[in-house]
ZAMARGU-4260 file (C-alpha; in steps of 0.2 Angstrom, whole numbers, plus 5000, padded with zeros to 4 digits):
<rodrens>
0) 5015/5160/5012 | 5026/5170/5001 | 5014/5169/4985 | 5001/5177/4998 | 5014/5191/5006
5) 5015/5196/4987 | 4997/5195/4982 | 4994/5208/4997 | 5007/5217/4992 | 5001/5220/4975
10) 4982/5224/4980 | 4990/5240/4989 | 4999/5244/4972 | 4987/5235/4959 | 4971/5233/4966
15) 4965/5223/4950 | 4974/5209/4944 | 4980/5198/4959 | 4970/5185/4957 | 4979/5174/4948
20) 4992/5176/4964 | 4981/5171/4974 | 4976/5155/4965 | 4993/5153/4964 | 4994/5152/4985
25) 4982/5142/4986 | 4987/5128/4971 | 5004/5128/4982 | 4994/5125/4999 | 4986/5110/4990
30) 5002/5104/4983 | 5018/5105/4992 | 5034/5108/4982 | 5045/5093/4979 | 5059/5099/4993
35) 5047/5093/5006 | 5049/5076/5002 | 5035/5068/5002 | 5039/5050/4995 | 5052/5049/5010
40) 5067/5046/5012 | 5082/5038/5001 | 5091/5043/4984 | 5079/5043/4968 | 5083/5029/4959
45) 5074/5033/4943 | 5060/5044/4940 | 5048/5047/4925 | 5030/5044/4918 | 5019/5025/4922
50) 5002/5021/4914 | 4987/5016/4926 | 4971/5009/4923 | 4958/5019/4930 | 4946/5008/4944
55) 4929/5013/4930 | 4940/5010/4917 | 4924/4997/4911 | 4913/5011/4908 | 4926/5023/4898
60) 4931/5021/4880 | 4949/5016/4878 | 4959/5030/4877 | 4951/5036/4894 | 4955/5023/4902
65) 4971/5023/4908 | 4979/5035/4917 | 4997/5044/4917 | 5006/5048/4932 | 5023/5055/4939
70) 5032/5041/4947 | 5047/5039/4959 | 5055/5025/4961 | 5067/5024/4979 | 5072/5009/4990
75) 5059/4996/4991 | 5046/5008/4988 | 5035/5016/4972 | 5026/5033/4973 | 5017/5042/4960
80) 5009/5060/4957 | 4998/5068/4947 | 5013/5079/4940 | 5033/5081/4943 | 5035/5090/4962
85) 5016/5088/4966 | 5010/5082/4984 | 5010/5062/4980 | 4995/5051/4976 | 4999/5032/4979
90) 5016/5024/4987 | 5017/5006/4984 | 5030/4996/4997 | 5036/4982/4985 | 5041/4974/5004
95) 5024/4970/5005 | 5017/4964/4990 | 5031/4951/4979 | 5031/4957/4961 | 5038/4953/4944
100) 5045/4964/4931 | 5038/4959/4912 | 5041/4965/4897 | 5027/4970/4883 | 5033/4964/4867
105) 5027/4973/4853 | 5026/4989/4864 | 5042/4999/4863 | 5047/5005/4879 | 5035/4998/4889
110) 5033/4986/4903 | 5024/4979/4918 | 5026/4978/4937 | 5013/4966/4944 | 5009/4956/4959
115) 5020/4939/4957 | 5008/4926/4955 | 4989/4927/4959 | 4993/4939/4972 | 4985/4956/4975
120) 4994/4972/4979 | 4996/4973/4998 | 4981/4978/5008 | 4993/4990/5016 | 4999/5000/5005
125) 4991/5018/5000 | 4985/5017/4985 | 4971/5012/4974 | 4975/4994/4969 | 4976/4987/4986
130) 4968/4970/4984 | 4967/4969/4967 | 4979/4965/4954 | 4979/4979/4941 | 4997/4980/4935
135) 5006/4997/4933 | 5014/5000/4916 | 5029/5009/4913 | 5035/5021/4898 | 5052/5024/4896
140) 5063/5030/4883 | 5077/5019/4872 | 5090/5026/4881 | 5081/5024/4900 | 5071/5010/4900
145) 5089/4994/4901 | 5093/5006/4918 | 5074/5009/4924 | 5073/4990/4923 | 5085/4987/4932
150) 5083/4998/4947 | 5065/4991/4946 | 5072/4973/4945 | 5082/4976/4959 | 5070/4983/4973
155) 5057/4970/4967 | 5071/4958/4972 | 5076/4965/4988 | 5058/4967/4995 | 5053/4948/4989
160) 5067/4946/5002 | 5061/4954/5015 | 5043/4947/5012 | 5050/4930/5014 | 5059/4936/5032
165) 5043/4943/5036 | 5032/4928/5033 | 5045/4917/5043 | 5043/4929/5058 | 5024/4927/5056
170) 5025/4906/5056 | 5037/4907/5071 | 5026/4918/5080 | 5015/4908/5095 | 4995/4918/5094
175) 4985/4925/5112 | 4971/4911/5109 | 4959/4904/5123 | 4945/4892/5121 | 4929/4899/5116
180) 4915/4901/5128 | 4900/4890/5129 | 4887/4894/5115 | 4874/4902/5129 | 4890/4916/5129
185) 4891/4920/5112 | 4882/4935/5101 | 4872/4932/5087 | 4884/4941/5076 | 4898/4926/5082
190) 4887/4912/5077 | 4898/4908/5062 | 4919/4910/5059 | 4922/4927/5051 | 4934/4919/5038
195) 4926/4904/5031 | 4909/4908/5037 | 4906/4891/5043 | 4896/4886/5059 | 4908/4888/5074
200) 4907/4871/5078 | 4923/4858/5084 | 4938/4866/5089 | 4937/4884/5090 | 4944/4897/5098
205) 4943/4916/5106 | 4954/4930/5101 | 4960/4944/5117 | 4947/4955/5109 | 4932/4943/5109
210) 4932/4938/5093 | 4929/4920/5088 | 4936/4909/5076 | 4940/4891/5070 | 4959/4889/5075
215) 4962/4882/5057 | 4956/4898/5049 | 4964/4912/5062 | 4979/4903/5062 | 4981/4903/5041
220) 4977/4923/5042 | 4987/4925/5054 | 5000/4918/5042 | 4996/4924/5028 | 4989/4942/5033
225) 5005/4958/5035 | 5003/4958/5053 | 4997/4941/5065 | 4979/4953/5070 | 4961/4950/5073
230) 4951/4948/5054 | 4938/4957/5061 | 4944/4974/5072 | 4963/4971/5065 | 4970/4972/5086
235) 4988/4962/5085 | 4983/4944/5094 | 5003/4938/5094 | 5012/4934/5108 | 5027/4939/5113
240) 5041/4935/5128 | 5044/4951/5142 | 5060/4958/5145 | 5057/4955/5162 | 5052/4937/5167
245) 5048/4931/5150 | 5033/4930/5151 | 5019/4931/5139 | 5008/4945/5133 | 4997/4951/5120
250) 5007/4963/5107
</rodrens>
């Protein structure tokens, strides 16, 4: 607003040249200023450049392939920007995704955070990665990179914990499950389990949402998926006790 005030200001005084005002107005429309806050809340741990691998990388040639952005690193969480101060791009919750830390020998200054294991990134998260494994590559200087380590170590560390609290909520957690109708009841589109697209045949259940499933199959998402819902129309299917009365309805 203030950059447009004073390109209006200026077409009374200089009718020509204001145009680069006005680009300016709109650039900072388009990309907040860094005292709004947009990664959220928390102290900065560390803040500086990472290397991404761009989704078409298979078509580029290899210095177009990857990708340098703006990163910020705070509590349990990684966001990154095209530039320093600019409205952010991605924001990876390392809560929701257990990763590892590992060094690139041969590469100085350089190292990987990466899903743990065969994981993916979280299907959850904002950012591009989500259900793929592309690791993110950071580039530090001699003097930065023993305390970007380990801040990074550390907040991988403290969301692997709260993965694993999360994940023991989810086994404990009893499902909203009925048997499933008769086959004259079902759709065409229910003739087979979403999940392992198998016939729905032996024991089988119906979600609150109508959805069916083999119980095997929405049971181990409902484990292994962020939040126990439905695989199709992602509605919560877990039951929880009232306040009142204790008993049972659908969350």
């Amino acid at each position: 607003q203030i950059a447009t005030h004073i390109a209006a200001a200026c077409d009374c005084i200089f009718p020509v040249g204001t145009r680069g005002l006005r680009m300016f107005a709109a650039w900072w429309r388009a990309n907040p200023a860094a005292a709004d806050d947009p990664a959220g809340g928390g102290d900065v741990l560390c803040e500086g450049y990472l290397w991404i691998r761009r989704r078409d990388y298979v078509n580029l040639p290899q210095r177009l392939q990857w990708s340098r952005k703006y990163f910020t690193l705070r509590e349990r969480s990684l966001v990154w920007s095209k530039y320093k101060g600019w409205a952010p791009q991605a924001t990876v919750r390392l809560a929701d995704t257990p990763c590892e830390v590992v060094e690139l020998f041969g590469r100085s200054g350089q190292f990987q955070l990466r899903p743990q294991g065969r994981r993916p990134w979280s299907e959850g998260d904002p950012q591009p990665f989500r259900g793929l494994r592309c690791p993110l590559v950071f580039q530090a200087d001699a003097g930065e990179i023993t305390r970007w380590v380990a801040h990074l170590i550390q907040q991988v560390v403290e969301g692997r914990a709260q993965f694993e609290k999360a994940q023991e909520r989810r086994r404990q957690q009893t499902l909203e499950l009925r048997p499933m109708p008769s086959n004259d009841d079902l759709e065409t589109s229910s003739a087979c389990c979403p999940v392992c697209l198998e016939d729905l045949v032996g024991d089988c259940v119906q979600t609150a949402c109508g959805h069916c499933f083999h119980r095997g199959c929405i049971t181990q998402w409902a484990k292994e998926s962020l939040t126990a819902s439905c695989a199709l129309c992602r509605t919560p299917i877990s039951k929880v006790a009232c306040a009142e009365g204790g008993v049972g309805r659908v969350q």
